[in-house]
N, C-alpha and C positions, 0 to 999 in steps of 0.2 A: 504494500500500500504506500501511496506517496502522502507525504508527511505535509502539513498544510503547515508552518511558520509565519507566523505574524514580524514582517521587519517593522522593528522599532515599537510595537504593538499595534494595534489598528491605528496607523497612522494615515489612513485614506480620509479618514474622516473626525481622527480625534488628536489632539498635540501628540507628536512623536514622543518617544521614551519618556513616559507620564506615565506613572500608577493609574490613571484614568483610561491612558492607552492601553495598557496589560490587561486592566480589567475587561474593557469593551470589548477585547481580544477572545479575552477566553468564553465571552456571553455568546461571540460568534461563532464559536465553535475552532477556536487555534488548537493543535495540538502543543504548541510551545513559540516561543518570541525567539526571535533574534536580536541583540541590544549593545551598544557602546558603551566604553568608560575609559573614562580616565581619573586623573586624580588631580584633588585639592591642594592647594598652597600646604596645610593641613597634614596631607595624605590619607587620607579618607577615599573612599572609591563611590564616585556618582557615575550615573547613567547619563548619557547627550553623546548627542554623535558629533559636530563640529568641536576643533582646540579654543577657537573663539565662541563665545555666548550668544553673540551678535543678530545671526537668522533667527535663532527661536524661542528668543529671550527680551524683556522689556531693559537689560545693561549690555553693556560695552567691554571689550576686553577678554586676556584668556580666561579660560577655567582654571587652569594651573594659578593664578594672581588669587585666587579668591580662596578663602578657608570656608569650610563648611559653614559657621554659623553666618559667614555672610549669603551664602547662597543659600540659603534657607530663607531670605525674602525677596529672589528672586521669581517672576514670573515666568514658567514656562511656556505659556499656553499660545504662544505666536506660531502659526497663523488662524489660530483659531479660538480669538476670543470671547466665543460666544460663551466656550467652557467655561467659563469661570475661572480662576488661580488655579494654577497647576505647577507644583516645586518640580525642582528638581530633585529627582529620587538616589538614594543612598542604593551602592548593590544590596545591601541588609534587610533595606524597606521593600525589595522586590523579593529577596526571599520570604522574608515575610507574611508576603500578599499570597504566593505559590504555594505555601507550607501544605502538606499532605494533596497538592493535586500530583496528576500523573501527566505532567509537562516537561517536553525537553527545554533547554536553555541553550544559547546561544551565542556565547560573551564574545564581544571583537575585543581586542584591545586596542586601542588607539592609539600608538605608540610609535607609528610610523614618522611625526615629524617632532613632537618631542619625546626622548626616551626617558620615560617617568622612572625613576629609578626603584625597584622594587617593588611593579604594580605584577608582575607575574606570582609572586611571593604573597602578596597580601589575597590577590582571585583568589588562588588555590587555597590557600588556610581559611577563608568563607567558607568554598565548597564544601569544602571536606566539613569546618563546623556542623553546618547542616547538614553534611550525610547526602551529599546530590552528585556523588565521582560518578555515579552512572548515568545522572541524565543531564550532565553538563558536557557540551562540545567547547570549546576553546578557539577561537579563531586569530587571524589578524592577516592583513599584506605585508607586515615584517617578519619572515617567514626565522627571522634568527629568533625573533618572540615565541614563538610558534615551537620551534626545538628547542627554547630552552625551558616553554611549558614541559614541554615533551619529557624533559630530565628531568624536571623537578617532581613531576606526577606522572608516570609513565601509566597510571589505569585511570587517565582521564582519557577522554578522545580529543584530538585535535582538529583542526583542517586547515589548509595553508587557501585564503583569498587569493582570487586574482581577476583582473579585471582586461587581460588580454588572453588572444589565440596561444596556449603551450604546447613544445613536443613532447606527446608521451607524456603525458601529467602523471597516469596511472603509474608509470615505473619511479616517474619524479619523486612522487607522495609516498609509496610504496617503499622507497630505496629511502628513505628518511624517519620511518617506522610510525609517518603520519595514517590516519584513519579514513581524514576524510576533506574531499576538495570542494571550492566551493567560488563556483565558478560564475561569470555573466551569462547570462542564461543564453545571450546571442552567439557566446562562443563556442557553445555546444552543439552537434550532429551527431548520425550515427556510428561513426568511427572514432568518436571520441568517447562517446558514452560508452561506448566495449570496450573500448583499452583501460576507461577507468575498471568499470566491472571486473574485466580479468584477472586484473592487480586487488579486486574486492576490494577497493576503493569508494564508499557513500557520496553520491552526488550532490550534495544540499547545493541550490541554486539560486542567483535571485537577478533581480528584482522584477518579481512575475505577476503579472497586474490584469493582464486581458486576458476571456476569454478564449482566445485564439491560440495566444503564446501558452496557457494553461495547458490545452489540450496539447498542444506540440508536447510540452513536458512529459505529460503523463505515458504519450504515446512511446515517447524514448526510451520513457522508465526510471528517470531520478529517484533517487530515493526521498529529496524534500523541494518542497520550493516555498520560499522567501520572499512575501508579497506584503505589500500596502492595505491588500484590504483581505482578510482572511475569510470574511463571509463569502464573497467569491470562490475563493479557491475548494473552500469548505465543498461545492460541488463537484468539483473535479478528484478530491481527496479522497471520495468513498468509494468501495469497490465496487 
């Protein structure tokens, strides 16, 4: 079965990586979220996909500048503030929210243009608090993040992003004792999708939004896709 993922939670129609999003997520029927973080001045680990606050936020400036309790009167809810205030959520307060469902998780880490020092160390000691090494995937496009999640939790699963056409991904991923790829959904065909398979390689895919490209997916055979609006996909996700 192809695994329905909410990127960023329902974010087709509710503020991206918002506890308001994750919920509306899972009332849609998500099997699990895909989500960003980075860290605070602080060091604390929040949910937002941009290093600046800028697009989805009523301040200015990075996230890394600001300590927790300042962002904690920060507005999330641009562009959509009909929502009402929407914080920025702690990884903690999304475990949280999750606690006893049967949801996969998604973590990028953000780390590709600043290297947060120690944000792979702090993921992994949450997970594990809450007892989630099995339904936690580990992502990012810094794929040295990616291996050195790898070593430090070797019974998490990983996946290495990518956002271009690769040779032989399957042997790529495969040869670095990673799990799983997760790839543009436009760079995917049939002769990729089997080289992953071969190497049993999981396909989690994104950003898959139309009915059209849905069906493409399923017809491939990914093992997940990664979409904006998960009530959508929810149709294409059932056997």
């Amino acid at each position: 079965m192809m695994l329905n993922i909410a990127h960023r939670g329902f974010s087709g129609k509710y503020p991206e990586n918002t506890l308001l999003a994750f919920q509306k997520g899972i009332e849609a029927g998500a099997d699990g979220f895909e989500f960003d973080t980075h860290l605070t001045r602080d060091g604390e680990i929040v949910i937002i996909h941009d290093e600046r606050l800028d697009r989805t936020t009523n301040v200015q400036g990075f996230v890394k500048d600001y300590t927790l309790e300042e962002l904690r009167k920060v507005d999330a809810s641009k562009p959509f503030p009909e929502c009402g205030f929407c914080g920025i959520p702690t990884l903690r307060e999304y475990f949280e929210l999750i606690r006893g469902r049967d949801l996969i998780t998604n973590i990028e880490l953000k780390n590709g243009i600043f290297w947060y020092e120690g944000m792979e160390e702090k993921v992994i000691a949450m997970i594990r608090e809450y007892g989630l090494e099995e339904r936690v995937i580990l992502s990012s496009f810094n794929h040295r993040s990616v291996m050195k999640c790898k070593a430090l939790a070797p019974e998490i699963r990983c996946g290495f992003l990518t956002m271009s056409w690769l040779e032989r991904p399957g042997e790529y991923t495969a040869a670095r004792g990673v799990e799983c790829y997760h790839p543009l959904y436009l760079t995917l065909d049939r002769e990729t999708v089997d080289e992953l398979h071969g190497h049993d390689i999981r396909i989690n895919t994104w950003t898959v939004n139309e009915g059209a490209d849905l069906a493409r997916m399923k017809e491939l055979g990914v093992d997940a896709v990664i979409g904006n609006f998960p009530d959508r996909a929810a149709e294409y996700c059932r056997d």
